[in-house]
N, C-alpha and C positions, 0 to 999 in steps of 0.2 A: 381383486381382479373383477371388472365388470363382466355380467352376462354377455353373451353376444347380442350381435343388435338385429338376428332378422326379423324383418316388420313383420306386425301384429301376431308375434307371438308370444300369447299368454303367457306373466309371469312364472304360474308352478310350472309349464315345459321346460322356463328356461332353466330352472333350479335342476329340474330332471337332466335334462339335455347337458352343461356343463363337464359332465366327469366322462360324456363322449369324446370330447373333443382335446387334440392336442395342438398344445399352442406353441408359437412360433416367431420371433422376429426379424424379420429381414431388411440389410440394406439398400441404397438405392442402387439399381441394376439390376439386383441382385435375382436369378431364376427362380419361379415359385415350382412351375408345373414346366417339365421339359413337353415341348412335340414330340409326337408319335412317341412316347416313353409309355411300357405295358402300365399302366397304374389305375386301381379302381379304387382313388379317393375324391372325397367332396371336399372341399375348400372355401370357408366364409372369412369375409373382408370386416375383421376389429375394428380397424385405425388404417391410415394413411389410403394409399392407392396403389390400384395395381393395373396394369397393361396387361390386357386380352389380345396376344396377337396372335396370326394364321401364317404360318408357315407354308408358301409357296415353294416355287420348284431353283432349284441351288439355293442361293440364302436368303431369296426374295421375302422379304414377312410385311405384313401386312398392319395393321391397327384394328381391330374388332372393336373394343372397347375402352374405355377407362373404367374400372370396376372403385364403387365407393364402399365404407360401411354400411353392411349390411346384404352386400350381392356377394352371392354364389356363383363356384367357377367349377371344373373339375367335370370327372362321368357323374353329373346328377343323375341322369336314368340311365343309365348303365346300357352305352351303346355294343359292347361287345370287341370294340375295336380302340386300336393305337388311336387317339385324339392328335391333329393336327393342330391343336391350338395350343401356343405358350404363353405365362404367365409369367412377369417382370413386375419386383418390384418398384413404384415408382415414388421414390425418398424414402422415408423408413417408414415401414409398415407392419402390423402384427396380422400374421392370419392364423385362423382355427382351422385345423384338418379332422376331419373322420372317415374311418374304413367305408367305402361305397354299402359294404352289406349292413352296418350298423344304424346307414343315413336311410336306407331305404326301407327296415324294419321301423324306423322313426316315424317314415311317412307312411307307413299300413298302418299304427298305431295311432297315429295321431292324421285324420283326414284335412284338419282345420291345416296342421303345416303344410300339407301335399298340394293344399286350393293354392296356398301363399307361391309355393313353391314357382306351379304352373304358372301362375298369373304373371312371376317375376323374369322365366323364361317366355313365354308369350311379347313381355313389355321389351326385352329384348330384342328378338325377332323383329318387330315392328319396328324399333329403330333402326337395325341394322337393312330392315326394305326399305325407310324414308332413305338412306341415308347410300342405297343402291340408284333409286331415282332422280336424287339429286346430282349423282356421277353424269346423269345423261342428260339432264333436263336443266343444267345451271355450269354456270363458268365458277369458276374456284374466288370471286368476292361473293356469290350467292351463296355459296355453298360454306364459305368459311364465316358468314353472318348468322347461316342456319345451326351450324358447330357451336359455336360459343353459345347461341340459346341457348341448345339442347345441352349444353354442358354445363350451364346455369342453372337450369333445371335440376339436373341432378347435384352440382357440384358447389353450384353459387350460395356465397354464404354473405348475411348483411352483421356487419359490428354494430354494436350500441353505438345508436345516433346516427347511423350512415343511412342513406337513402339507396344508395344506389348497391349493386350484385358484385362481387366479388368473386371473380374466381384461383382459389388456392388451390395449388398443388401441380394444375393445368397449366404443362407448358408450351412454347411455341412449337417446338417436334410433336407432341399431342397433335397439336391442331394441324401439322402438314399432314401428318399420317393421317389423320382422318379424313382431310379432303382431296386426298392424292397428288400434293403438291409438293415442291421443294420449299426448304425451311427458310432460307431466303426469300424466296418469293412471297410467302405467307409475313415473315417481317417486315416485308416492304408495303404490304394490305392492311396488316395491324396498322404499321403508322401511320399511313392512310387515312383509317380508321380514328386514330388521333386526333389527326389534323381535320378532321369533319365533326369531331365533337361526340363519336358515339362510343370512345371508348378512353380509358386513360389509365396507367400503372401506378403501383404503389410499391414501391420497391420490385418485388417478384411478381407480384399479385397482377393480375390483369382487370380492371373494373368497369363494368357496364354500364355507360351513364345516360346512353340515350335505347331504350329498348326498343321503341318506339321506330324509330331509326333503321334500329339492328332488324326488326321485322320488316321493313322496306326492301329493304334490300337483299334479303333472305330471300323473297317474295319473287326475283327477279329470273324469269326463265331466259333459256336462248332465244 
């Protein structure tokens, strides 16, 4: 079984770290972390992906994130409160769980994890404010040219010999939820998107062929 993958942490942690953590495979749908459920676990992403959503009022929920290997979910710092936020897995995916008190002795133990930790919640935050501003400040083609960046970023992967971004796993309901749109409407921009040459599929796969492009129009305020 591979170590987990959070970034830059020194191999002998991980050797250490390992016999904390239990492991878990989930299918796709399938609920990681209920909302508002009492639970003070931490949660690291193996393999596949997983849906960070917020839980609004009746069954309203929302999209937070697409979480990759390597990002943490869960009471990282131990807010003291039911979390509003659920976690789905999205295809099959393995996650590692540990008790909140065992994660947080890890991070008084070890400060080099605690820096990672922070920095990884901080990079979050930051997307989730880009990604508040562009609700107000861009019509849903800027906003879902801005999405597929930033999820190329994290998510975009290139095959031997490909030139162009890839994104696996990322589907069309991904991207309405994240830019507030219907799934529909966001299919009708992909093709769009097509037909102008900045984007093209591979079966499932969505590929990024003009970035160049995709930042143009990202760019575009009201």
């Amino acid at each position: 079984m591979a170590p987990p993958t959070t970034p830059n942490l020194p191999a002998a942690d991980v050797v250490d770290l390992r016999g904390y953590f239990r492991v878990e495979t989930y299918s796709p749908g399938a609920v990681i972390q209920k909302a508002f459920a009492q639970s003070d676990k931490v949660y690291l992403v193996q393999s596949g992906r997983v849906r960070l959503l917020r839980q609004g009022k009746g069954r309203r929920k929302s999209l937070l994130a697409v979480l990759k290997p390597g990002d943490l979910f869960g009471d990282v710092l131990r807010s003291g409160s039911a979390l509003d936020e659920q976690a789905e897995s999205s295809g099959k995916s393995e996650v590692w769980s540990i008790e909140g008190r065992d994660f947080r002795a890890l991070l008084e133990a070890r400060p080099a994890l605690a820096v990672d930790v922070i920095r990884a919640l901080g990079e979050r935050v930051q997307e989730m404010r880009r990604r508040v501003v562009g609700l107000t400040r861009k019509d849903v083609p800027a906003r879902l040219a801005d999405s597929i960046l930033a999820l190329a970023g994290d998510h975009g992967e290139k095959a031997e010999g490909e030139r162009h971004t890839s994104l696996t796993g990322v589907t069309q309901q991904d991207l309405a939820d994240l830019v507030g749109a219907s799934r529909s409407f966001v299919s009708t921009l992909v093709n769009q998107m097509k037909r102008d040459g900045l984007l093209t599929s591979q079966g499932r796969r969505l590929i990024i062929t003009d970035t160049a492009g995709l930042q143009k129009l990202a760019s575009v305020e009201k």
